[in-house]
Structures are given as C-alpha cells and as structure tokens.
C-alpha positions in Angstrom: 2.5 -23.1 -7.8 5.4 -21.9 -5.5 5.7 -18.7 -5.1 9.0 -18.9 -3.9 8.8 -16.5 -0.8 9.6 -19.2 1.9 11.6 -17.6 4.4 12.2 -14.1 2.7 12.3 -11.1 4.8 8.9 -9.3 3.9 8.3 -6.1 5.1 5.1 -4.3 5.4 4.2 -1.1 6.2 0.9 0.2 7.1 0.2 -3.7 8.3 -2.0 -2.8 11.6 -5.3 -2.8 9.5 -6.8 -3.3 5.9 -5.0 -4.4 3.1 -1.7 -4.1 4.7 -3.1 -7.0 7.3 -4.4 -8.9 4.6 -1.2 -8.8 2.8 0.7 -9.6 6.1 -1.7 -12.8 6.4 -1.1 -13.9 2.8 2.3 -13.6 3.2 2.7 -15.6 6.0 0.9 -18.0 4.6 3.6 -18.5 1.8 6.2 -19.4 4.5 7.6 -15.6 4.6 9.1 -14.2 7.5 6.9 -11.2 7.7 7.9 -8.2 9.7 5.0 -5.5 9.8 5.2 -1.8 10.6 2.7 0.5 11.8 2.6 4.0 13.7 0.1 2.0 16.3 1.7 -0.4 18.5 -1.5 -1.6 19.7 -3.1 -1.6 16.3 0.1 -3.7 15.5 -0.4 -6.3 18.2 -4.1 -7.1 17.4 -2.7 -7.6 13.9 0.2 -10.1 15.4 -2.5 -11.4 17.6 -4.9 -11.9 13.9 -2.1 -14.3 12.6 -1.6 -16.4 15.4 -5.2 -16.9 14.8 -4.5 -18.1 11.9 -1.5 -20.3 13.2 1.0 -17.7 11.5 3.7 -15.2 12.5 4.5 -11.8 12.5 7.4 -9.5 13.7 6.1 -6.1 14.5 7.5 -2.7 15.1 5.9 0.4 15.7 7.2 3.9 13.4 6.4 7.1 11.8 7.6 6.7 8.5 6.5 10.3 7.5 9.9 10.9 9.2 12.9 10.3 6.9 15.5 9.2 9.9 12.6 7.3 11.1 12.0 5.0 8.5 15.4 4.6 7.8 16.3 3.6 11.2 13.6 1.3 11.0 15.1 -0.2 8.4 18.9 -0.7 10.0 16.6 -2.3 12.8 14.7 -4.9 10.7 18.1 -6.1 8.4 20.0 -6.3 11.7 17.4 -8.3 13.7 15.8 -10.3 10.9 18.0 -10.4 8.0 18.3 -8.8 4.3 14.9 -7.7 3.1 13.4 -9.8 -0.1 10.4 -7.9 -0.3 9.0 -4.3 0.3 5.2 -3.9 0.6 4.4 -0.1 1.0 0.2 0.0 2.3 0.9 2.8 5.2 -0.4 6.3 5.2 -3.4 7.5 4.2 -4.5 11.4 3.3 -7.3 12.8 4.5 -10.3 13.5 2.0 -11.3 17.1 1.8 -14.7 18.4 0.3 -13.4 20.7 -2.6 -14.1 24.3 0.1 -11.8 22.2 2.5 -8.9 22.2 0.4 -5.8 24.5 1.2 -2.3 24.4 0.9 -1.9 22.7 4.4 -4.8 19.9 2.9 -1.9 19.6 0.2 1.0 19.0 2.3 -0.3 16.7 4.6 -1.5 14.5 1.6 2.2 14.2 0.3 3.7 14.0 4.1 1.0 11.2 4.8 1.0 9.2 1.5 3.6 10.2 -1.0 7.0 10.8 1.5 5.7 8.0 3.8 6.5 5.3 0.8 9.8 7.6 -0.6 11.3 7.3 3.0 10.9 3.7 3.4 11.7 2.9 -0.8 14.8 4.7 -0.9 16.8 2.7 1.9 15.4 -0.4 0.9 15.8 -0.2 -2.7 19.6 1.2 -2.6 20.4 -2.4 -0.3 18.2 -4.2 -2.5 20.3 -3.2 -6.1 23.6 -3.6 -3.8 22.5 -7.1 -3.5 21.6 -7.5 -6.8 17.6 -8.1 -6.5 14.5 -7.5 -4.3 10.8 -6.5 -5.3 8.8 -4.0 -4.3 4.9 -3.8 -4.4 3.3 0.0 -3.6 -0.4 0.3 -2.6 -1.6 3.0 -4.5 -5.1 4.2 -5.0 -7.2 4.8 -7.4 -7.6 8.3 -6.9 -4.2 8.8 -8.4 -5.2 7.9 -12.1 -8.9 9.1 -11.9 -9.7 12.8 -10.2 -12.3 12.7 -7.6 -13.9 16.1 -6.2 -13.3 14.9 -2.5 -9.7 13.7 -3.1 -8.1 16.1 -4.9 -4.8 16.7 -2.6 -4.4 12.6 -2.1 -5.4 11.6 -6.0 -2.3 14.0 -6.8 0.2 12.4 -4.0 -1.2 9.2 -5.5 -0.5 9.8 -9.1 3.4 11.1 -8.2 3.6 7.9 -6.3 3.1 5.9 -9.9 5.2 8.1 -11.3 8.3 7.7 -8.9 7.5 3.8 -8.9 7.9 3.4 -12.1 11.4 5.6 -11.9 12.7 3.4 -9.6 11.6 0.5 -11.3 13.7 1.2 -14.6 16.4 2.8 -12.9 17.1 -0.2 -10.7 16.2 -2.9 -13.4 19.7 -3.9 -14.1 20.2 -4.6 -10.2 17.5 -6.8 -10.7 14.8 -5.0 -8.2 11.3 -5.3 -9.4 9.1 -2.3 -8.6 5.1 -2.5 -9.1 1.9 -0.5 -8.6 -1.4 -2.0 -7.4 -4.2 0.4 -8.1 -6.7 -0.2 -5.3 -10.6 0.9 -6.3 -13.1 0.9 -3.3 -12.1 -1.5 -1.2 -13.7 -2.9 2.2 -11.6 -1.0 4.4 -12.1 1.8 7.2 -11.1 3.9 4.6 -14.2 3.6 3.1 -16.4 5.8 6.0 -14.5 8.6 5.7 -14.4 8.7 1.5 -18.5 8.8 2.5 -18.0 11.6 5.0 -16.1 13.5 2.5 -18.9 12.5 -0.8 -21.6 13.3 2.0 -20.0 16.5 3.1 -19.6 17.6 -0.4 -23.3 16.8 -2.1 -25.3 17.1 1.2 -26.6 13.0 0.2 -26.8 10.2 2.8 -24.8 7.8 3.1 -27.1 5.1 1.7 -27.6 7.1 -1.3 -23.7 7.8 -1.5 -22.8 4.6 -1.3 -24.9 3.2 -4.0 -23.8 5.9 -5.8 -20.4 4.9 -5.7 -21.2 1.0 -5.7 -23.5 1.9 -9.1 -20.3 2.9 -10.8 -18.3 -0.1 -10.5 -19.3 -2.8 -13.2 -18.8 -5.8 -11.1 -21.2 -4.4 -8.6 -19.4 -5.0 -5.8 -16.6 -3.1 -3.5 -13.1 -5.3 -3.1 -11.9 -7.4 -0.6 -8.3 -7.2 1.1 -7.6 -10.5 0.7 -7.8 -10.0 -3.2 -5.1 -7.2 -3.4 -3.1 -9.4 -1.3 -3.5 -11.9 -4.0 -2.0 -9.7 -6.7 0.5 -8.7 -4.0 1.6 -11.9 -3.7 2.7 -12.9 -7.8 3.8 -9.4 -7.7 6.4 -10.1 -5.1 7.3 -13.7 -6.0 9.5 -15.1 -8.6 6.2 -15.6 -10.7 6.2 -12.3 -12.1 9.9 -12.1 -12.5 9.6 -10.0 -15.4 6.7 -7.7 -14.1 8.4 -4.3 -13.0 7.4 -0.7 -13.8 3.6 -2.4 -13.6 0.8 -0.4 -12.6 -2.8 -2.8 -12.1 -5.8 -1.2 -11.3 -7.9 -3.6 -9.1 -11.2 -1.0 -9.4 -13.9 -3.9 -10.7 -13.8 -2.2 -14.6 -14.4 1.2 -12.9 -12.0 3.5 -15.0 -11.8 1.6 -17.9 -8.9 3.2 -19.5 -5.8 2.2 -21.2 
C-alpha cells in the first residue's frame, strides 16, 4: 500500500539515535524528504552517514529545542530551505530517571524542560503553519511511563502523561484544519535508554542488572523488549494518508504490559 509520503517534508526530532533514527530510516524509505534534528551534530552525522548506508537521505541540523526561540528558529530554517512541513515526528529529549530519594524539585523541572517543553516548542510552530495550510500530521514519542507509574520515573512518567494530554488538545482543537495529532506509547524498547532505566531500578532495589532485567523482561507478556524499527512502523500509518481519520490516538506499543483500557 502507498503510504503517500513521497516527497513530504518530514521532520524529526531526536533523530541522532534510537527510535528517532529508526523512524528517520523508515521514512526515507517511503520516498520522504526527511530532515532530522538533534542537539549532537556529530550524533547527527553518523545518523546521515546510517542512511546513506542504506542508499537513503537525510537533511540534518543540529538544535536545543528545550529553548523556545530555538526550536522555532529551527523551524523558519527547515520551511525556508526545504519546503512546508507534511509531517512532525517529535522522539527528542529524554528525562533522567531518579531512584525515588533522588527526586527533588530540580529532578522535576528538568523532566518537563527535557521531555515535555522540548515537544511544546517544536508542536506549536509547526502545528499553527500546518492548520494555516489546512493539514499536516503529527506523531509524539511518548513513553510508557506516562500512563503507568514507575518508582524510578516518577518526574518523567508525569512530563509524559501531560504530553498525552496536550496531544490530544491539539489534536481536537486543530481537527477542522485538518492536522492529525497521535501518541505512540513506547514500552521497553532496545534503545540506550534502556541502561540507564537499569541504573535507576538497580540504584533503587540494590539488584543486578541481570536480575533487573529479567525482572522487567518477566513482565512483559510477549517476552521480549521492542525494536525501533517497529515503532517506526506504527509511525509510519500514523503519519500517512492511511490513517486519515486517526487523530487524538494514543497506542501503547508495551508487548500487553499494562493491559488497560
């Protein structure tokens, strides 16, 4: 099936690394003309050096998007090089996991600077252009942590969880303009996020990290931790024309580990 992104202007943030690479690669592979942004320039050019690999192409340019004027200057620069943007993938940011004796109010506000305002300050430019153009779609990496508490990730869980929240604002208040807004609800996922979710589980029960790890692998019913490449997959329909009347959607991708409705 097409998905109908040849030659849309897809940006992606946090696309150095992880999922936001593997959604970069996939994509790209879909004919778009992907532009990824990362804090890490050379982070950024191993993952433009990645798709050549692969016989595919990426724009890259380097940015804090924790900083409002940052992200939206970014944003002037991508739309005046590269064209309207079609599609918004928001992966960047990560906050720290804190054992609960870590936590203070500075654990809190560099949760929401890292996770939370990184995705607002890039959203809000894009999505206000997107409904003056009448349509656009925009897919937010969320975690898990946001819809299911977790001792070590208390300060990101509740960044997380306003993230779904605002997403699905934005997504009914810009439904009429035809922009599509969706929530992919990452579970453990083979990324370098996962060592430091150990640290912090190691840090907090005093187990190793064999034991941790099975511990966290025993409560996921397929067994198994996720691949990139299969949140880039959802990514993908939830960008294209092929869910054209998914918005306001939040999919956990957590093997059957919450198991709530």
């Amino acid at each position: 099936m097409d998905a109908g992104l040849k030659d849309v202007v897809v940006v992606i943030t946090g696309a150095s690394k992880g999922i936001g690479l593997a959604c970069a690669l996939a994509m790209a592979k879909e004919g778009a003309r992907v532009v990824g942004i990362s804090r890490n320039q050379a982070h950024l050019e191993l993952a433009q050096g990645d798709l050549r690999g692969h016989g595919l192409e990426m724009a890259i340019l380097s940015a804090d998007l924790s900083d409002a004027a940052t992200a939206s200057g970014a944003i002037d620069k991508i739309e005046a090089d590269y064209g309207a943007i079609g599609v918004l993938v928001n992966s960047a940011g990560a906050a720290r996991r804190y054992s609960p004796e870590e936590l203070d109010s500075a654990a809190h506000h560099q949760a929401f600077d890292a996770k939370y305002f990184t995705y607002i300050n890039t959203i809000d430019p894009v999505i206000k252009r997107m409904a003056a153009r009448g349509g656009g779609s925009i897919v937010n990496i969320v975690g898990q942590g946001g819809r299911q508490a977790s001792e070590v990730h208390i300060a990101g869980g509740a960044a997380n969880a306003a993230l779904m929240l605002a997403s699905v604002g934005y997504a009914k208040a810009y439904a009429a303009n035809d922009v599509r807004v969706n929530v992919i609800n990452p579970g453990l996922t083979r990324t370098g996020r996962v060592e430091e979710g150990l640290a912090a589980s190691m840090r907090s029960s005093g187990k190793t990290r064999d034991d941790t790890l099975a511990a966290m692998l025993a409560e996921i019913p397929r067994g198994r931790m996720a691949e990139p490449a299969e949140v880039a997959n959802v990514a993908v329909f939830l960008a294209s024309k092929l869910a054209s009347y998914v918005s306001g959607a939040i999919i956990p991708m957590d093997g059957g580990r919450a198991s709530v409705i």
